[in-house]
Each structure stands twice: as C-alpha cells, then as structure tokens.
C-alpha positions as CSV (number, residue, x, y, z in Angstrom):
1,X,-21.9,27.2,-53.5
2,X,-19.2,24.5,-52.9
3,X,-19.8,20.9,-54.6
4,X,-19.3,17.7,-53.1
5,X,-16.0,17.4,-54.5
6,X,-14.8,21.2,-53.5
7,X,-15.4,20.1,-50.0
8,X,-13.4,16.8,-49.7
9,X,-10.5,19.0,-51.4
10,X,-10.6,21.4,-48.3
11,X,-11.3,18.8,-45.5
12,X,-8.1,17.0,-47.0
13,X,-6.2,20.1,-47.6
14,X,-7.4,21.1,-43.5
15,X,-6.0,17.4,-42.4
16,X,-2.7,17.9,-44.1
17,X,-1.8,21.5,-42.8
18,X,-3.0,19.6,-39.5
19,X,-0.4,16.8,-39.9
20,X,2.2,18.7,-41.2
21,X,1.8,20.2,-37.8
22,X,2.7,17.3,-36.0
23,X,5.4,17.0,-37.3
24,X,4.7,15.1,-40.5
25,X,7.3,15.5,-43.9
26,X,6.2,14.7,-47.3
27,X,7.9,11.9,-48.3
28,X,8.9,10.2,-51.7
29,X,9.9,6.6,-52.0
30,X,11.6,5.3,-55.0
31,X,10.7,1.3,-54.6
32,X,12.5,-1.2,-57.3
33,X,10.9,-4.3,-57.8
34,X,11.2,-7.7,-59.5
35,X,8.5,-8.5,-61.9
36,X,6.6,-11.6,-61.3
37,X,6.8,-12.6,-65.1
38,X,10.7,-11.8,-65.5
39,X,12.7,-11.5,-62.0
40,X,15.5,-10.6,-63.8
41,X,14.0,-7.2,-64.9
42,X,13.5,-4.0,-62.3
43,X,10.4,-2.2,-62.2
44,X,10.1,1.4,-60.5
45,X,7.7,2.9,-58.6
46,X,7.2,6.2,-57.1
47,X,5.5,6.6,-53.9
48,X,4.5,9.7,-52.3
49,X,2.8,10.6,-49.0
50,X,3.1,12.8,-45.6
51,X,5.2,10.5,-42.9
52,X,7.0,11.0,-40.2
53,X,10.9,11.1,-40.5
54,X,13.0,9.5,-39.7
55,X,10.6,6.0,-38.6
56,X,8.5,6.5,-41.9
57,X,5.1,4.8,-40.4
58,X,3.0,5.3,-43.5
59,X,5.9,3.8,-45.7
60,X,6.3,0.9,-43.5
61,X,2.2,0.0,-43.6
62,X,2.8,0.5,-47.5
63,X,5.6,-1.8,-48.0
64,X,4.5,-4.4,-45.4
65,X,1.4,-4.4,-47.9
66,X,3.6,-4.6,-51.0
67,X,5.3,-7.6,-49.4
68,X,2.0,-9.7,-48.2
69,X,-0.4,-8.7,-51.3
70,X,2.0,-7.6,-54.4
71,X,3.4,-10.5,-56.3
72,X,6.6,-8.1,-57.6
73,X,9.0,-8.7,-55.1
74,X,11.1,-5.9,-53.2
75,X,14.5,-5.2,-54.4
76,X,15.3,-1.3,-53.2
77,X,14.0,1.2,-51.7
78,X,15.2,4.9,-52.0
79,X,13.5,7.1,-49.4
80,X,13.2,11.9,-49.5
81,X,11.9,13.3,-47.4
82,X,11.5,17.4,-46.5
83,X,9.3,19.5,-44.5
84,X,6.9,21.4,-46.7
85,X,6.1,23.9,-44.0
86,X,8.6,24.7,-40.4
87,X,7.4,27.5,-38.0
88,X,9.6,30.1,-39.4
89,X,7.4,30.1,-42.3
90,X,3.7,29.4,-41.3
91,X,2.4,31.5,-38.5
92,X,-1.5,32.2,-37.7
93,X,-3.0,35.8,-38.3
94,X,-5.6,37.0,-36.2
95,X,-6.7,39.6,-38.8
96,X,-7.1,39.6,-42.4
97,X,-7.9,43.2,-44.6
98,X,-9.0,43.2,-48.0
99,X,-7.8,46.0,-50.5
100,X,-9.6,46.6,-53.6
C-alpha cells in the first residue's frame, strides 16, 4: 500500500517525464545578488527547475518575482541547461518479462 506521500512522488515524477516530453530541459541558474543590508557584498543562489531552452519561461516568472517581492537586488545571472532525456534514449515498450 502506497502512502500519501508515495503518491505525490509518482504523480510529480509522471508530470516531469511528461514535460520533459515537450520539450522541456532541466535548467540551473546561478543568480548573484546585492544584499539589502550591504550592497556592496554578492550573495549566490542556485536555482533549479525544468524550462524550456532557449526563452527559459519558468526562469523568467522566477526572476520577475525576485525583482517585485525580494529586497536583494539582481546583479547576474548565469543560466545551464541540458536535456535529461532525447528520443534516442527513451522509447516506450509494449511488453515487459520478469526473470527470477
């Protein structure tokens, strides 16, 4: 029997194969930033989602957040991203056999 928890895991784990799909790339964001207390000192932050290369959507709602509700202002932001999966390497199998 699968808890609660167990399940969520899957139906996010189902949702990312799915966007990954369309096309989506995980993507990692290095963002520098001022701190509000001492503008002269860089903070970093590491970011990391599935987006869509090369617009970056996702990113773009993040950082037009950061901007509006985040005192630390912007200074840089370093963008990876990569395909986790391509259709060379993913393809669907219509039978599965279990040896014991």
């Amino acid at each position: 029997m699968h808890d609660d928890s167990t399940a969520r895991t899957h139906r996010k784990d189902t949702g990312d194969l799915q966007l990954q799909l369309q096309g989506y790339r995980l993507t990692t964001a290095e963002i520098l930033y001022h701190l509000p207390d001492h503008p002269a000192v860089l903070q970093s932050f590491i970011w990391q989602q599935l987006d869509i290369a090369p617009r970056f959507p996702v990113l773009r709602r993040f950082l037009d957040f950061w901007e509006h509700e985040i005192e630390g202002r912007l200074h840089s932001v370093r963008v990876a991203s990569i395909g986790i999966i391509s259709a060379a390497e993913w393809r669907r199998i219509a039978h599965q056999t279990h040896l014991h």
